[in-house]
N, C-alpha and C positions, 0 to 999 in steps of 0.2 A: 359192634361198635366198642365194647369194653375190651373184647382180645385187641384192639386197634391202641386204644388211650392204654394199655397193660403194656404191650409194644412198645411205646414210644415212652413213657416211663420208667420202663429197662434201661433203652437208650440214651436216655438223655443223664443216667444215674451211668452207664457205661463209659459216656464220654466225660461225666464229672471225674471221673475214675482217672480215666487217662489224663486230664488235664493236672490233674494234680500229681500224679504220679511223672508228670514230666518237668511240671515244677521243682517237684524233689531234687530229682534226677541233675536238673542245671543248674541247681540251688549246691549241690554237693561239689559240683565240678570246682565250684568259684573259692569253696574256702580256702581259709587262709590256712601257708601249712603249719603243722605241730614238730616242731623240734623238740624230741626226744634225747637227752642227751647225746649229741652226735648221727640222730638220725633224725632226715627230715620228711615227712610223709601227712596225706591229706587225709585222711579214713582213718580213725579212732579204734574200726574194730579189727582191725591188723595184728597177727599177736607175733611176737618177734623173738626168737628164740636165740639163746645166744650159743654158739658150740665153742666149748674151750679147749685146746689140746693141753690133754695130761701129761705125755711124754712127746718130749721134740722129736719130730721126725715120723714117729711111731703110727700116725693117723687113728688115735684114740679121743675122742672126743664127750666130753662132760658136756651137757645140754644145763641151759640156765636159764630162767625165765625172769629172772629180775631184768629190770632196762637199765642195764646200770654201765658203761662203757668199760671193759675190761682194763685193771690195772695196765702198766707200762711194759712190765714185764712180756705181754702181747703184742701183735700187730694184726694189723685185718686182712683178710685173704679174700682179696676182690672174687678170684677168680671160684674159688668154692663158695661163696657164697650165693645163694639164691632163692627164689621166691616159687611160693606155686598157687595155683587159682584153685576157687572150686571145686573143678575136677582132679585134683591134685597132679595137675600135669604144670612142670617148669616153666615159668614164664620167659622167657629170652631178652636181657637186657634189661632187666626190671630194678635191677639196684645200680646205680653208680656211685664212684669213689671220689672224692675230693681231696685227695693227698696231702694239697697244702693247707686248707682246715682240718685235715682229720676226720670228715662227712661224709657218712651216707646215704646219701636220694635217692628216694622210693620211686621211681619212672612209670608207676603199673597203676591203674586204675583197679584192675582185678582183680589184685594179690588177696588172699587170704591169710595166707604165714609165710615169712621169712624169716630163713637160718642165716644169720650172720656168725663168718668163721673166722676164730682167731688163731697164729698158730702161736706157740709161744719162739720169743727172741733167739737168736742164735747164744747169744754171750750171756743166757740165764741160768739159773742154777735150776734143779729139776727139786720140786717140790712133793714130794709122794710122801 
């Protein structure tokens, strides 16, 4: 009788478990998102790297971790930049670009980091 009531005790602490843990779960879906200067994303622990090119053309890239939208002299490079989960495998589609704000939307639920790539302007002076 006590392995029975130890049993069902488990259980019912297993299913408190799960219930709340699904609360979370849909609790996170709903919030509202955080714009980051120019980027806009639901999950706070996303860390967002920025890759700067050093020399135009050259695909030499300075890594930045400030969130800070790269001076003018830059522009974003939809197509190199990208996101990766967990298992640090690419997510597909996980950033879009908003051209005419200048935005980019985090689309991934799973992301754990995103490289955002800037390259610099065609008409800028190279600063070394």
């Amino acid at each position: 009788m006590k392995g029975r009531n130890f049993l069902i005790a488990i259980l019912m602490v297993v299913e408190a478990c799960s219930l709340f843990l699904m609360y979370k779960s849909s609790n996170n879906k709903n919030a509202e998102p955080v714009v980051l200067e120019n980027v806009v994303y639901n999950d706070s622990s996303i860390k967002f790297v920025y890759m700067l090119e050093q020399n135009r053309g050259m695909e030499d890239y300075l890594k930045s971790y400030v969130n800070n939208w790269p001076s003018d002299i830059y522009q974003y490079d939809e197509f190199k930049s990208n996101c990766l989960n967990y298992d640090n495998e690419k997510i597909a589609d996980a950033l879009s670009y908003n051209l005419e704000n200048n935005l980019v939307i985090l689309n991934s639920n799973i992301a754990k980091i995103c490289y955002l790539y800037f390259n610099k302007k065609e008409n800028t002076n190279q600063l070394d």
